[in-house]
DSSP file (Angstrom, degrees, kcal/mol; ACC not computed):
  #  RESIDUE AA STRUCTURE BP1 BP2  ACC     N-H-->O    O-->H-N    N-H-->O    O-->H-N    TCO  KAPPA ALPHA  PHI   PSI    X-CA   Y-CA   Z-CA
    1    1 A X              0   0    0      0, 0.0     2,-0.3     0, 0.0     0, 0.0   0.000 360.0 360.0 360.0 140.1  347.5  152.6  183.6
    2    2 A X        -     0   0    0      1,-0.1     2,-1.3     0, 0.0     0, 0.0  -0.482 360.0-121.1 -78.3 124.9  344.4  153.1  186.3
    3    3 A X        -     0   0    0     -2,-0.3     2,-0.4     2,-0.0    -1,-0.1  -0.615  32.6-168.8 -66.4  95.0  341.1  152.4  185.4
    4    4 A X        -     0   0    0     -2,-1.3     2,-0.6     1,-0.0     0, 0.0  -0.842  17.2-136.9-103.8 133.2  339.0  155.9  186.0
    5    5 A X        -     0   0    0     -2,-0.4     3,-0.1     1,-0.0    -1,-0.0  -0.836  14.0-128.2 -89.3 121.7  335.5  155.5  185.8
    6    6 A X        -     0   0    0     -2,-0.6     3,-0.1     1,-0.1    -1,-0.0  -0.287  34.1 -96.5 -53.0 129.9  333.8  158.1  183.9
    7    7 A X        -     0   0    0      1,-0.0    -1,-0.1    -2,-0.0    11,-0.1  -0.251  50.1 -91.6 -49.7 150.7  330.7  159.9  185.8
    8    8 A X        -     0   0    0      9,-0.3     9,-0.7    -3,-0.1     2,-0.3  -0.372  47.7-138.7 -38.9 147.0  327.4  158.6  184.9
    9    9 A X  B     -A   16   0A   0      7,-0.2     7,-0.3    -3,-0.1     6,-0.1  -0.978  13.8-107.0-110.2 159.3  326.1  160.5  182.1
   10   10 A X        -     0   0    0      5,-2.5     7,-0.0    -2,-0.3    -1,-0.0  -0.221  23.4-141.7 -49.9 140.5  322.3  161.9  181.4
   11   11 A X  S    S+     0   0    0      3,-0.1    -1,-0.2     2,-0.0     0, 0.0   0.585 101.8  44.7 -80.4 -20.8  320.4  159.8  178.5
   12   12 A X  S    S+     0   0    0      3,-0.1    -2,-0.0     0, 0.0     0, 0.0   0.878 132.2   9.6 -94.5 -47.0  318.8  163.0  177.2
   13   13 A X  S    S-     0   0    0      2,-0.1     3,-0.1     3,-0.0    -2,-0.0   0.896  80.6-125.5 -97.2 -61.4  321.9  165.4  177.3
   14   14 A X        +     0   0    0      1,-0.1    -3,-0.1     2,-0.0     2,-0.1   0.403  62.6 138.4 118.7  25.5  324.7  163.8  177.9
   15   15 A X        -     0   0    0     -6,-0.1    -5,-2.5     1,-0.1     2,-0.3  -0.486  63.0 -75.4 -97.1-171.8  325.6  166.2  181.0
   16   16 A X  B     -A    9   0A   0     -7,-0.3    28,-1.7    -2,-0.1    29,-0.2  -0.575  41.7-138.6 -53.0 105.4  327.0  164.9  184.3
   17   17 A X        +     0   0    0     -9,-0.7     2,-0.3    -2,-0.3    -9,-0.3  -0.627  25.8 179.1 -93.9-179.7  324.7  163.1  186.8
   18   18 A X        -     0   0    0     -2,-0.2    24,-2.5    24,-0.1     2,-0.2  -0.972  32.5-102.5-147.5 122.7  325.0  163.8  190.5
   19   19 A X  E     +B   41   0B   0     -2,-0.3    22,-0.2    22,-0.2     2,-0.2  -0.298  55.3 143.5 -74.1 156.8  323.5  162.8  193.6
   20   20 A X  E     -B   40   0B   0     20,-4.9    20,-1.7    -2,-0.2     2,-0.3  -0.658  46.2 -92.0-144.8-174.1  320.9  165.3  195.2
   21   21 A X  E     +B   39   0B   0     18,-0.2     2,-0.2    -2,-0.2    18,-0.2  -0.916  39.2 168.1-123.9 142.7  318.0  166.4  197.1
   22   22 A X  E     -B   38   0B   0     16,-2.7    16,-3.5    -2,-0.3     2,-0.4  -0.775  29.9-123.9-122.9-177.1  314.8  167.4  195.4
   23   23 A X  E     -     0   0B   0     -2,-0.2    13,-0.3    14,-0.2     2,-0.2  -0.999  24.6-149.9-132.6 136.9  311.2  168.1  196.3
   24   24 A X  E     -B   35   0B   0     11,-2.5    11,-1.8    -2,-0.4     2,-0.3  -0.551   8.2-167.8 -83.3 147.6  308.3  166.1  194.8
   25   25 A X  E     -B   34   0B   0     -2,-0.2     2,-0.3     9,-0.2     9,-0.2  -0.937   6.3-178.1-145.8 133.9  305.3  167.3  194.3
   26   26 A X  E     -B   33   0B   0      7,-1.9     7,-1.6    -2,-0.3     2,-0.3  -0.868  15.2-155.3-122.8 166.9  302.0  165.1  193.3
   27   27 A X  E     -B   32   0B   0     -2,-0.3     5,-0.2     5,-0.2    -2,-0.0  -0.942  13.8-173.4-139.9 104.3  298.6  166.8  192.7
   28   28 A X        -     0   0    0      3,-2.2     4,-0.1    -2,-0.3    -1,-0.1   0.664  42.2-114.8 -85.9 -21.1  296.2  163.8  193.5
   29   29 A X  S    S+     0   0    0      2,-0.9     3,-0.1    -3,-0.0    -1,-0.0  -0.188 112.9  47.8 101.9 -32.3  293.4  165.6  192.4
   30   30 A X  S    S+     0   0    0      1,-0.1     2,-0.3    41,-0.0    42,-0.0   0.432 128.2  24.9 -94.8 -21.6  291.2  166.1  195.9
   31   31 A X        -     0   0    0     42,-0.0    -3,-2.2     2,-0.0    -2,-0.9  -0.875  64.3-128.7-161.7 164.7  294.9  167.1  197.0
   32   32 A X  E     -Bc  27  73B   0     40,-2.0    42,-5.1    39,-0.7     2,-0.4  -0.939  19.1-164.2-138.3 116.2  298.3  168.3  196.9
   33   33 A X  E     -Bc  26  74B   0     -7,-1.6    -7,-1.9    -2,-0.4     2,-0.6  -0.927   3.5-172.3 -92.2 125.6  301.6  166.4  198.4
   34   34 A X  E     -Bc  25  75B   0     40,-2.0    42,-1.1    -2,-0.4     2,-0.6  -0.981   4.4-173.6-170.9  84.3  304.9  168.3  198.9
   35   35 A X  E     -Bc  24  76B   0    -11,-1.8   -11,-2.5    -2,-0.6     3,-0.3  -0.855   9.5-151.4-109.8 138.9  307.7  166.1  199.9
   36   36 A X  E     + c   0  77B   0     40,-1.1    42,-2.6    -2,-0.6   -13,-0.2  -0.627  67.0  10.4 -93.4 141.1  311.3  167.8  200.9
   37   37 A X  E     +     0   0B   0     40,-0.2     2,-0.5    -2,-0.2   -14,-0.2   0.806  69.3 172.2  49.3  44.2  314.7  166.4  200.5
   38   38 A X  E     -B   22   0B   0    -16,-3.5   -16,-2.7    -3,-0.3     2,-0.2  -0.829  37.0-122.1 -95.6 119.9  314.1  163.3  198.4
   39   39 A X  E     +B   21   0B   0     -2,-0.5     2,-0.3   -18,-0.2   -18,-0.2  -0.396  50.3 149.7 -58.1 138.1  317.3  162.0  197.5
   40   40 A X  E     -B   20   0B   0    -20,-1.7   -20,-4.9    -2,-0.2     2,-0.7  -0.987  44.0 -88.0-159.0 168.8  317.8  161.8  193.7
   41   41 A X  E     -BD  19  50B   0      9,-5.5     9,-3.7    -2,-0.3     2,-0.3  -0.879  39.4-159.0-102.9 129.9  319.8  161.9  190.7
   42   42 A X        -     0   0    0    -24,-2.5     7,-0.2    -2,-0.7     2,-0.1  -0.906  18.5-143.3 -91.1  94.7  320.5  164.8  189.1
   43   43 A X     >  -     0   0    0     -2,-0.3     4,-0.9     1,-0.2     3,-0.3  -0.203  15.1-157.1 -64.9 115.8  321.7  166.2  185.7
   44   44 A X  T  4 S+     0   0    0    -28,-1.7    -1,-0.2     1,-0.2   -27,-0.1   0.791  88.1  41.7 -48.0 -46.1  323.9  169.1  186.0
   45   45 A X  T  4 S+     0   0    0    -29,-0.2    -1,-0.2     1,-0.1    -2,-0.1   0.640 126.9  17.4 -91.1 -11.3  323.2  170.0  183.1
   46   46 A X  T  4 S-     0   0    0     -3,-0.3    -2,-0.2     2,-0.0    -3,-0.1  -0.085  94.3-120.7-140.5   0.8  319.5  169.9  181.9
   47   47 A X     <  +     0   0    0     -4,-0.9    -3,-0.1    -5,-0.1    -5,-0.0   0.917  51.0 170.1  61.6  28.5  318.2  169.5  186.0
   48   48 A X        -     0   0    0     -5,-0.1     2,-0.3     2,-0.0    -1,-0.1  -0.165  21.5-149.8 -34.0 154.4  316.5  165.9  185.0
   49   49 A X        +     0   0    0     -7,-0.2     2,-0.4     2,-0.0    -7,-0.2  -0.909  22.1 172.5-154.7 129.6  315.5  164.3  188.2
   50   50 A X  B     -D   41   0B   0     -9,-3.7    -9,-5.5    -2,-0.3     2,-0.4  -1.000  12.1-160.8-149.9 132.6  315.4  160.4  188.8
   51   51 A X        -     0   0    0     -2,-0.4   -11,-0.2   -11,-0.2    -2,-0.0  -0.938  21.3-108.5-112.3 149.9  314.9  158.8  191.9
   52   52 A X     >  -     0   0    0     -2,-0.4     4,-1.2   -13,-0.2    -1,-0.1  -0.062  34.2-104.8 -51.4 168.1  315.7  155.0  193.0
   53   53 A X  H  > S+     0   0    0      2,-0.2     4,-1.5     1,-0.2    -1,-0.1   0.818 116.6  50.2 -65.7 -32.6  313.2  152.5  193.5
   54   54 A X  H  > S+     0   0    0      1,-0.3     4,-1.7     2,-0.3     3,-0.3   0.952 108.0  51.9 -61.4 -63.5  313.3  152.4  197.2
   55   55 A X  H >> S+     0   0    0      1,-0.2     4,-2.2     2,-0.2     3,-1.8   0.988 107.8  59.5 -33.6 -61.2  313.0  156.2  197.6
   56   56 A X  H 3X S+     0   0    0     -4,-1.2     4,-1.5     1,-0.4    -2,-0.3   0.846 102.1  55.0 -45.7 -50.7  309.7  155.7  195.1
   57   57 A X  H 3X S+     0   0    0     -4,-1.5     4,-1.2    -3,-0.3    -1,-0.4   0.702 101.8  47.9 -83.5  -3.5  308.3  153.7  197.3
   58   58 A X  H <X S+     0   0    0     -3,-1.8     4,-1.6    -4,-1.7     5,-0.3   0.689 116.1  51.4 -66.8 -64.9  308.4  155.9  200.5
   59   59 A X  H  < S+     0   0    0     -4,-2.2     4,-0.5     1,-0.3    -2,-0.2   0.722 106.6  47.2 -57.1 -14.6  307.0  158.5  198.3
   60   60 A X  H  X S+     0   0    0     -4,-1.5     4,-2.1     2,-0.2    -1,-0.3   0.719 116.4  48.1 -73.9 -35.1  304.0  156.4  196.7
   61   61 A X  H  X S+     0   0    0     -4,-1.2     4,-1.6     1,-0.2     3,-0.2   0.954 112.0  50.7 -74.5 -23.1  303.1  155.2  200.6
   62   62 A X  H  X S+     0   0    0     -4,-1.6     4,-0.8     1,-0.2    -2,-0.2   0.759 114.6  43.9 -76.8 -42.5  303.4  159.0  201.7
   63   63 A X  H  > S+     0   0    0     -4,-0.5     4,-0.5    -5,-0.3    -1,-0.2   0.534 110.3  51.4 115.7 -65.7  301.0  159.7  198.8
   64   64 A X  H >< S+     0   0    0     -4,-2.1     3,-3.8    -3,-0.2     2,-0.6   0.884 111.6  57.0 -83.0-109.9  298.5  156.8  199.5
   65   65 A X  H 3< S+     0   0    0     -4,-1.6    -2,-0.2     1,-0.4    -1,-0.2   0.060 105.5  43.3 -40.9 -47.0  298.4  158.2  203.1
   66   66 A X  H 3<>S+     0   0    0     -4,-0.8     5,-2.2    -2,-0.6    -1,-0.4   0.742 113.9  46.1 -81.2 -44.4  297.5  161.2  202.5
   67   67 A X  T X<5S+     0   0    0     -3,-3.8     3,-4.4    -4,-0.5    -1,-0.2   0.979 111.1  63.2 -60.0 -43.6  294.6  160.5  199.9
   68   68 A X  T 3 5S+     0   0    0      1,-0.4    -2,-0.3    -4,-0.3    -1,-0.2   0.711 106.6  38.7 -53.1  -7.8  293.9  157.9  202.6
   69   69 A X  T 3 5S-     0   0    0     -5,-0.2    -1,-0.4    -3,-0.1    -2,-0.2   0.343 116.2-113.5-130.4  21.4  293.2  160.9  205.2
   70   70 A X  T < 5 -     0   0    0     -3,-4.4     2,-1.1     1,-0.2    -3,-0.2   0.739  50.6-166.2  66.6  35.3  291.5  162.9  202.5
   71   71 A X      < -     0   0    0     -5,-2.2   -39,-0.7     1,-0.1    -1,-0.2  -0.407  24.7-173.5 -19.2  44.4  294.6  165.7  202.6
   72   72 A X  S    S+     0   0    0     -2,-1.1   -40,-2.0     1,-0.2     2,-0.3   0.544  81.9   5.1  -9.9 -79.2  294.2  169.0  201.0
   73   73 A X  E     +c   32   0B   0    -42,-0.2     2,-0.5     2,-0.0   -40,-0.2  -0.987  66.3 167.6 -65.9 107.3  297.7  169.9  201.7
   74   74 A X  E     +c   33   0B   0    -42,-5.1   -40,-2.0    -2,-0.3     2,-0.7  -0.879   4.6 178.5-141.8 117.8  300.6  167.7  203.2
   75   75 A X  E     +c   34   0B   0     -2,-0.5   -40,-0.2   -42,-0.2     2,-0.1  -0.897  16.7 160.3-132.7 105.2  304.1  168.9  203.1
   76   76 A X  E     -c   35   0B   0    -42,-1.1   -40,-1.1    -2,-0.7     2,-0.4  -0.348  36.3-113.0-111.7-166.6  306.6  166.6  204.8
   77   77 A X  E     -c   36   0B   0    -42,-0.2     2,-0.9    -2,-0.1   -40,-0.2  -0.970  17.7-140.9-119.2 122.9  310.3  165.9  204.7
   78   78 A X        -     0   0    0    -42,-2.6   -39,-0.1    -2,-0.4   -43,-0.0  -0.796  22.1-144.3 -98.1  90.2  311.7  162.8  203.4
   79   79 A X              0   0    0     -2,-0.9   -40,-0.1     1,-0.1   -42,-0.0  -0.272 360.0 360.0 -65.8 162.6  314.8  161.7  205.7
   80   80 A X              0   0    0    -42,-0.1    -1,-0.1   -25,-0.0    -2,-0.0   0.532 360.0 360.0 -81.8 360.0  317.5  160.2  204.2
């Protein structure tokens, strides 16, 4: 008999996760950041959204840039 690995499941539901794209959004307070395509995991079923660490840190320097240029609005794209 094969050993099938079972999908990841959600710790809050229990539904399927899946990898994806989201968009982030922080509200810095002086400003607002709008990042596009951010790979993440997703729950299929209760639409949780968890990104790796690597990802996190793109999106904290993109973040710190932006306060760093005193940004109102900055809405990029996060390539994979």
């Amino acid at each position: 008999m094969k050993n099938q690995k079972k999908p990841p499941k959600c710790p809050l539901c229990s539904g399927t996760l899946e990898k994806g794209k989201t968009t982030f959004t922080v509200d810095f307070g002086s400003g607002v950041v709008v990042i596009r395509n951010v790979s993440a995991t997703i729950c299929s079923q209760c639409g949780m959204e968890w990104i790796d660490d690597d990802v996190s840190g793109k999106v904290e320097k993109i973040v710190k840039d932006a306060k760093n240029k005193h940004s109102v609005v900055e809405v990029l794209s996060l390539s994979a």
